[in-house]
C-alpha positions in Angstrom: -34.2 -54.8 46.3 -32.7 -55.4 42.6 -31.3 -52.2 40.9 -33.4 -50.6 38.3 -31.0 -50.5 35.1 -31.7 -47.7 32.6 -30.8 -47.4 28.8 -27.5 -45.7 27.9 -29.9 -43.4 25.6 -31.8 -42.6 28.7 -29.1 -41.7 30.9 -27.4 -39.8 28.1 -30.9 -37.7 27.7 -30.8 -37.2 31.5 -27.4 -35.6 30.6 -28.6 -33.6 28.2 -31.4 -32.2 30.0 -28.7 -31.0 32.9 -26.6 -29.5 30.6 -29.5 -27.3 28.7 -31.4 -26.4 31.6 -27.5 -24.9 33.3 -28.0 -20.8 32.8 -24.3 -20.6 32.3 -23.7 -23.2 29.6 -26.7 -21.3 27.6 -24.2 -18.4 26.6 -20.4 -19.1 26.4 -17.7 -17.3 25.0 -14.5 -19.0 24.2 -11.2 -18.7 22.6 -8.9 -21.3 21.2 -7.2 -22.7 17.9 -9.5 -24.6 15.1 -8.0 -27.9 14.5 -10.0 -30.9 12.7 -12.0 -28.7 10.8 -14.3 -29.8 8.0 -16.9 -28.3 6.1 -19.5 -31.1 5.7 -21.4 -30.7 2.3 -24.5 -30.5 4.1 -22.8 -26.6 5.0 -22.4 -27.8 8.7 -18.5 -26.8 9.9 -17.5 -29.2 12.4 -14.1 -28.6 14.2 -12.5 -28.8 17.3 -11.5 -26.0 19.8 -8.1 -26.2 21.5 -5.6 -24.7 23.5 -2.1 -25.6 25.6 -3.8 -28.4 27.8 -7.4 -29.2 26.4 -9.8 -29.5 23.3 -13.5 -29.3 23.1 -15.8 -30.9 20.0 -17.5 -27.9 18.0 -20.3 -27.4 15.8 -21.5 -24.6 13.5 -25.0 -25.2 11.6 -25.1 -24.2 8.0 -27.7 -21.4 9.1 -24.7 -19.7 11.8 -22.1 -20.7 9.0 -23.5 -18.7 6.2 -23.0 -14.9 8.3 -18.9 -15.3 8.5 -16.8 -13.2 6.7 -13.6 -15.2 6.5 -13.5 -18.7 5.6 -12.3 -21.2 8.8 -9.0 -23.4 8.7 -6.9 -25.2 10.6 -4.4 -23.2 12.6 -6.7 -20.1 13.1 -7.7 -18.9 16.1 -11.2 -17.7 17.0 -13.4 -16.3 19.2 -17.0 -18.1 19.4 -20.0 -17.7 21.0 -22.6 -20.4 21.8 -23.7 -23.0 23.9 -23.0 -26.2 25.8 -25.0 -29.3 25.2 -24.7 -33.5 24.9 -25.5 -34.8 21.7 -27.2 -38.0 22.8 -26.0 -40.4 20.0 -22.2 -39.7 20.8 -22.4 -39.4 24.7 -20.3 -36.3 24.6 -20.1 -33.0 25.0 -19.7 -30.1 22.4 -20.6 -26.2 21.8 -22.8 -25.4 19.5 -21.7 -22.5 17.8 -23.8 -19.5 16.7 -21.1 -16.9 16.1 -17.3 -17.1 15.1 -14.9 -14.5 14.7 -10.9 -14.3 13.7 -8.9 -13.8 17.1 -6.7 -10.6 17.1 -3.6 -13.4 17.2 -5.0 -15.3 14.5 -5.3 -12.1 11.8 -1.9 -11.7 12.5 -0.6 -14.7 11.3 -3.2 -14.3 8.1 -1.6 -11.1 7.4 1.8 -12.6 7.6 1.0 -15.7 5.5 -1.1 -13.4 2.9 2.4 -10.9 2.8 4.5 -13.4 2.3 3.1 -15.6 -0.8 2.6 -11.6 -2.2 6.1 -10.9 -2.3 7.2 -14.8 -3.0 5.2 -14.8 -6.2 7.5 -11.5 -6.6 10.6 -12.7 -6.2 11.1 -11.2 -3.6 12.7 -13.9 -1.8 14.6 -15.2 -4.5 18.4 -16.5 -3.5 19.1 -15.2 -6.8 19.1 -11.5 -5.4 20.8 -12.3 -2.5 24.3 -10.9 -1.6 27.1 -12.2 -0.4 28.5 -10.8 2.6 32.1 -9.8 2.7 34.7 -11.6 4.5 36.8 -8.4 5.8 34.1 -5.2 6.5 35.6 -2.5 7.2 32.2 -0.7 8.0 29.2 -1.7 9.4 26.0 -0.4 9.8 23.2 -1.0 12.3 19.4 0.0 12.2 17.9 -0.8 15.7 17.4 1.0 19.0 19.7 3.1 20.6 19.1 1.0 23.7 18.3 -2.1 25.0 20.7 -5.5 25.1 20.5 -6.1 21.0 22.6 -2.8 20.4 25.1 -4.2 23.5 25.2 -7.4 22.1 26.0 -6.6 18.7 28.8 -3.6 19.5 30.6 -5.8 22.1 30.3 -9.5 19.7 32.1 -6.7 16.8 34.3 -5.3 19.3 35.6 -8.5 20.6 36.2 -10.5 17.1 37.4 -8.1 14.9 38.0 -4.6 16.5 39.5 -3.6 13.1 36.0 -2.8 11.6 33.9 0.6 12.1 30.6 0.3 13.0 27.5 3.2 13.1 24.2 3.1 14.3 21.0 4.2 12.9 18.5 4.7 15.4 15.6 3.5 15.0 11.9 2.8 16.4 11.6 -1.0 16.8 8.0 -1.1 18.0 4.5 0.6 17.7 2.7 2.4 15.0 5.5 4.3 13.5 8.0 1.6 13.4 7.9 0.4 10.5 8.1 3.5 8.5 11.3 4.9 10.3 13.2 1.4 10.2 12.5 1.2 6.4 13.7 5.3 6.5 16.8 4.0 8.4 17.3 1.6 6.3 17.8 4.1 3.1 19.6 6.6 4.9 22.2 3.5 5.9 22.7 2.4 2.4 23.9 5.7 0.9 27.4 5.4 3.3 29.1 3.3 1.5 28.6 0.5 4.1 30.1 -3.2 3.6 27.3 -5.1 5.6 24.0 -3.8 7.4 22.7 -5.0 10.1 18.6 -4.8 10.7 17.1 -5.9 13.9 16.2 -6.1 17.7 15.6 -8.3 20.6 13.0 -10.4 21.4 9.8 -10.0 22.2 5.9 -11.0 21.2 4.4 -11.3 17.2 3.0 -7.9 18.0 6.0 -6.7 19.3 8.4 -7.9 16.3 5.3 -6.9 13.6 6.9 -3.9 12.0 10.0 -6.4 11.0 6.8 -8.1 8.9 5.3 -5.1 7.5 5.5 -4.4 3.2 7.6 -1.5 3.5 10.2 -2.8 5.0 10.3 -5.7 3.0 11.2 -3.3 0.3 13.5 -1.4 1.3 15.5 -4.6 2.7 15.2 -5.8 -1.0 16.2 -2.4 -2.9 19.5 -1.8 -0.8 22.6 -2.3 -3.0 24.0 -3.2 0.8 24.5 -6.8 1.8 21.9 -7.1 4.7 21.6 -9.5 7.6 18.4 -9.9 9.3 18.5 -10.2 13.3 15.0 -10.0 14.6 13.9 -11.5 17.8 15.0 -15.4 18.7 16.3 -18.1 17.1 11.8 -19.5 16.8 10.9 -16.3 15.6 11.0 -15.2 11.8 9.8 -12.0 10.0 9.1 -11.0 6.8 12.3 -9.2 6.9 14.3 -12.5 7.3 13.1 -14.0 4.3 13.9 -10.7 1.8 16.9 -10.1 3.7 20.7 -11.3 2.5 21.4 -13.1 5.2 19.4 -14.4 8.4 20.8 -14.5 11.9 19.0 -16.5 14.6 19.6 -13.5 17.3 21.5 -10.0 16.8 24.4 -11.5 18.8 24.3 -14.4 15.7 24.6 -11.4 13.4 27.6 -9.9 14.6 29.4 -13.2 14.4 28.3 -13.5 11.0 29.1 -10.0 10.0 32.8 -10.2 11.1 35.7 -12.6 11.3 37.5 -13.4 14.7 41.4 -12.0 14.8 42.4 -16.1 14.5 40.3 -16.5 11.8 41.5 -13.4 10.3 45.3 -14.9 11.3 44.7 -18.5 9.7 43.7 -17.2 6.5 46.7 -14.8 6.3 48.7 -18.2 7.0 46.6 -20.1 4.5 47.5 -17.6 2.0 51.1 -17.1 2.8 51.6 -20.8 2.6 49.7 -20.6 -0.7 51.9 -17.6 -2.4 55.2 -19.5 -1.2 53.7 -22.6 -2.9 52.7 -20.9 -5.8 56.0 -19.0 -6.4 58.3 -22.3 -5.6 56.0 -23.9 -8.4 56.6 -21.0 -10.5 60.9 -20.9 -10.1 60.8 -24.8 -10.4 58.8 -24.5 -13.9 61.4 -22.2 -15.2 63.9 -24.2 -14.3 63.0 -26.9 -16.6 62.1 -24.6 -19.0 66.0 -23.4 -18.8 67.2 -27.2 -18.8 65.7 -27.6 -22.0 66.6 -24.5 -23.8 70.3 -25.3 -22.8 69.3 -28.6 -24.1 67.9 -27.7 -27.5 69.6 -29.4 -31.0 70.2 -25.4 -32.0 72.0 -24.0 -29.1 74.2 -26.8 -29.4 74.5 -26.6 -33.3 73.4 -22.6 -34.4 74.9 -23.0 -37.9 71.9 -25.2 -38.2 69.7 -22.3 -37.2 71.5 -20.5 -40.5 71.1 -23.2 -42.9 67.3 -23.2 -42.4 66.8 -20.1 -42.8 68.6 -19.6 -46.3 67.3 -22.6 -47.1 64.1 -21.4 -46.5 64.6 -17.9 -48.7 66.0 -20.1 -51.1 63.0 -21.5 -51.3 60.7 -18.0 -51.0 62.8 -16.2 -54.2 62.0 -19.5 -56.0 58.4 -19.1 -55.3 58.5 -15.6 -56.6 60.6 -16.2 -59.6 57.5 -19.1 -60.7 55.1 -16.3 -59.7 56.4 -13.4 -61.8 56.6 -15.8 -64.5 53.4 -17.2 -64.6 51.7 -13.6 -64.3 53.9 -12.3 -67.6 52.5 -15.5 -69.8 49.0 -14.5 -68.4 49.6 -10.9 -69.6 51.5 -12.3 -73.1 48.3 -14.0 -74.2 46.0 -12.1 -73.3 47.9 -9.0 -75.9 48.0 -12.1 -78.5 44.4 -12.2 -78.3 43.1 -8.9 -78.3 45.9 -8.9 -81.2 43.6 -11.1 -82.8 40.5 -10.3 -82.2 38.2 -9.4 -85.4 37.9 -6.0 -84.4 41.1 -5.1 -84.8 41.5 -6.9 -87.7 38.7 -5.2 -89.4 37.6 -2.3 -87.4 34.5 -1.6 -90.2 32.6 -4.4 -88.6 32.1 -2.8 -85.5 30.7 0.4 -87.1 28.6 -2.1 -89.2 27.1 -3.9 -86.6 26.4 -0.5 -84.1 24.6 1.2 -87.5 22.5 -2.1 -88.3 21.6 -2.3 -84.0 20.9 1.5 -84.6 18.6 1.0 -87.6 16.5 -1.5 -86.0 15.9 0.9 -82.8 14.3 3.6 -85.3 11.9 1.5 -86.8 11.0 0.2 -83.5 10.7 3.6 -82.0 9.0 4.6 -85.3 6.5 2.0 -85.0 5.9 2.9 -81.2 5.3 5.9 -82.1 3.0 5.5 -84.6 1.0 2.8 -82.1 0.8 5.3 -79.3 -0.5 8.3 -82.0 -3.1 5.9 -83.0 -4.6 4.7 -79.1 -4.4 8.7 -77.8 -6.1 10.3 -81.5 -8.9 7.5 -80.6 -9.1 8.2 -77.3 -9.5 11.6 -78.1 -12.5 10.9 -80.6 -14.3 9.3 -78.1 -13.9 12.0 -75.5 -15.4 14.2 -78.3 -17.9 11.9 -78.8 -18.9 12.1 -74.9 -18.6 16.1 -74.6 -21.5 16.3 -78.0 -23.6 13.9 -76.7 -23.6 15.5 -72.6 -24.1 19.0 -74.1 -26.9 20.7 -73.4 -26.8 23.4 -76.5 -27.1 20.2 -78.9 -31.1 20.0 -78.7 -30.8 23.6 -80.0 -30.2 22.0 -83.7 -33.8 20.0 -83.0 -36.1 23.5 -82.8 -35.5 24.4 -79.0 -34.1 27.3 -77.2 -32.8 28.8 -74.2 -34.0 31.9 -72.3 -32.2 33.7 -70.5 -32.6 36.9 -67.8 -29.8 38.7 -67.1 -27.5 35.6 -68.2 -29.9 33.6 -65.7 -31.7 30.7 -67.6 -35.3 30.8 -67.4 -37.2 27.9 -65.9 -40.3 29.2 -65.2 -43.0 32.0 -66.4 -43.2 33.4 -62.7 -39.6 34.5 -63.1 -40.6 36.8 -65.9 -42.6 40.0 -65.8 -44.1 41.9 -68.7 -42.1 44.2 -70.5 -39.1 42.2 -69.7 -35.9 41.9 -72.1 -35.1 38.5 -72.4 -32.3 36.4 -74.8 -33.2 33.6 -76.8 -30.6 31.2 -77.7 -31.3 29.6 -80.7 -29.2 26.8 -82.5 -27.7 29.5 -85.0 -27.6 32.5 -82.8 -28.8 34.7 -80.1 -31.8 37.5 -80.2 -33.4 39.7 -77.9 -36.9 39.9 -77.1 -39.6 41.7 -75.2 -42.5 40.1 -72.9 -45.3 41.0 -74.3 -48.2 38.9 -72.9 -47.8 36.0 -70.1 -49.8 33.1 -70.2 -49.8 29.9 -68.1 -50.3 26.4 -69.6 -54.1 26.5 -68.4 -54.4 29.8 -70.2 -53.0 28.5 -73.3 -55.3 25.4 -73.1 
């Protein structure tokens, strides 16, 4: 019997169908890193899951997509939840996701990333700031805990290359909640004693583990010590806020130590280098004098001083000469300049002087005169129009036209309600005042 052959649409269907009706692939949770990702315009996310040994294609509809609250790259890792199905046109296998949320890993390494462009854009890491270490410390401090192998590492790796320098320990919490706070305390308390290098750090150990070496107080107080500090936190893969703001970074704290302090040959071959280097220096210096020596003995004078002697009185020869012309030219200067006041017109006839001050005189008094006379003339004007102004504003002027004024107890009457019978009144008239007695009160309807 010939084989029946199917379609590859069919048997990818048939797929399909196995995987949707499967109970378990309906619901799945997994974890992994986002690689591939890209947000399609249509608002779909397509990515793909991975972890050490496999990948799986993903999927997020725009509908899912639109409840996250972070936005998806490559490099984070997640936790999703959806489920398993064939998409028929590719033959393969993907998860459709309906829900997506950071993994606790992943907002580490956000938190890290977002810290560190924060205090970049600060300067924070600048290699302008940084200190350099000294070559001889005398004194070294160390902020990690009291016990464990860094502390060993770093006492012994001190102790061994240059047993010369001091060291002191600041104990500190390298791990949990209250780490960070007591290493950035340490860290203060170290950099009041005087100390020629710091050394900040601790063993190995997970991101969580090493995460108060990446926290923002620390940071700070690495970056406002006036001590030259080395960083030693973890392995030589693993780096920390703290090693970018610190001085110096040191793969492990055993690296540290060994860059803190010179070893007793090192130490020995620089002493050399600079013996050798004085010696050369002061053999340079005894042959320069030497020469200098060969030519003084050498020197036209020493051979000759009389020569020396003639110069010089030739040369005041020369200086009294100078003076001589000097004094001379300064008495001809003063000579004519007697001659000419000697001469002068003044002198000669003193009467023109007087003249010519009595004639400059004359001409100020008519000037002032005349000024006078100009400013008498503006202010008598001025004054006739401000008289003027007053008659033609004052009130008692329509007196002269057959008006008066009434008055009540030095109150001017405005109305016939103000007034009683039998009241004294004073008229104020154009030529005088008189008093009068209310006789009769009529209002202008009565009068009419």
């Amino acid at each position: 019997m010939a084989p029946e052959y199917i379609t590859i649409t069919a048997i990818n269907q048939f797929i399909k169908n196995m995987f949707d009706s499967n109970t378990y692939l309906k619901k799945v949770y997994l974890k992994g890193e986002i690689s591939n990702f890209k947000h399609h315009t249509s608002g779909h996310l397509y990515l793909t899951l991975k972890d050490d040994d496999s990948r799986i294609s993903a999927i997020m509809f725009r509908s899912a997509a639109s409840s996250l609250t972070f936005v998806p790259e490559d490099g984070m890792n997640v936790l999703v939840t959806g489920r398993i199905s064939v998409y028929p046109n590719g033959g393969n296998y993907q998860i459709y996701i309906d829900k997506m949320e950071q993994d606790g890993l992943g907002n580490l390494y956000i938190e890290f990333e977002k810290l560190k462009k924060k205090l970049q854009a600060e300067g924070l890491f600048d290699p302008n700031h940084k200190k350099t270490l000294p070559k001889f410390p005398t004194k070294i401090g160390i902020v990690t805990a009291p016990t464990g192998a860094a502390i060993k590492d770093i006492l012994s790796t001190i102790k061994r290359r240059f047993p010369l320098c001091k060291t002191i320990l600041f104990p500190a919490l390298v791990q949990g909640v209250s780490a960070a706070n007591d290493i950035a305390r340490k860290i203060k308390m170290a950099d009041s004693y005087n100390l020629d290098v710091l050394i900040v750090g601790r063993g190995g150990g997970s991101i969580e583990d090493l995460w108060a070496f990446n926290e923002e107080i620390v940071a700070r107080a690495i970056y406002n010590a006036q001590t030259p500090i080395i960083s030693a936190v973890g392995h030589e893969i693993d780096f920390t806020i703290a090693d970018y703001v610190a001085d110096r970074r040191a793969p492990t704290p055993t690296g540290a130590a060994e860059m803190a302090v010179p070893t007793t040959d090192e130490v020995a071959s620089l002493f050399a280098s600079k013996q050798s280097e004085i010696t050369h220096l002061f053999h340079a210096k005894i042959e320069r004098s030497k020469h200098a020596l060969d030519s003084l003995k050498k020197h036209y004078i020493l051979k000759n001083p009389m020569v020396l002697y003639e110069m010089k009185i030739q040369r005041l020869d020369t200086m009294t000469e100078d003076i001589y012309k000097a004094i001379q030219r300064f008495i001809e200067r003063k000579t004519n300049s007697l001659k000419e006041i000697k001469n002068s017109y003044i002198l000669q006839n003193p009467n023109i002087l007087y003249k010519e001050q009595t004639s400059t005189l004359d001409t100020l008094k008519i000037n002032l005169d005349k000024t006078i006379q100009t400013i008498l003339k503006e202010n008598n004007q001025k004054i006739q129009n401000i008289i003027q102004t007053v008659k033609l504003v004052n009130p008692l002027n329509i007196l002269d036209k057959g008006y008066s004024v009434i008055y009540k107890e030095n109150t001017i009457i405005k109305s016939i309600h103000e007034v009683n019978v039998k009241d004294n009144l004073s008229v104020r008239l154009s030529e005088g005042k008189m008093k009068v007695e209310v006789k009769e009160i009529m209002n202008e309807r009565n009068y009419i």
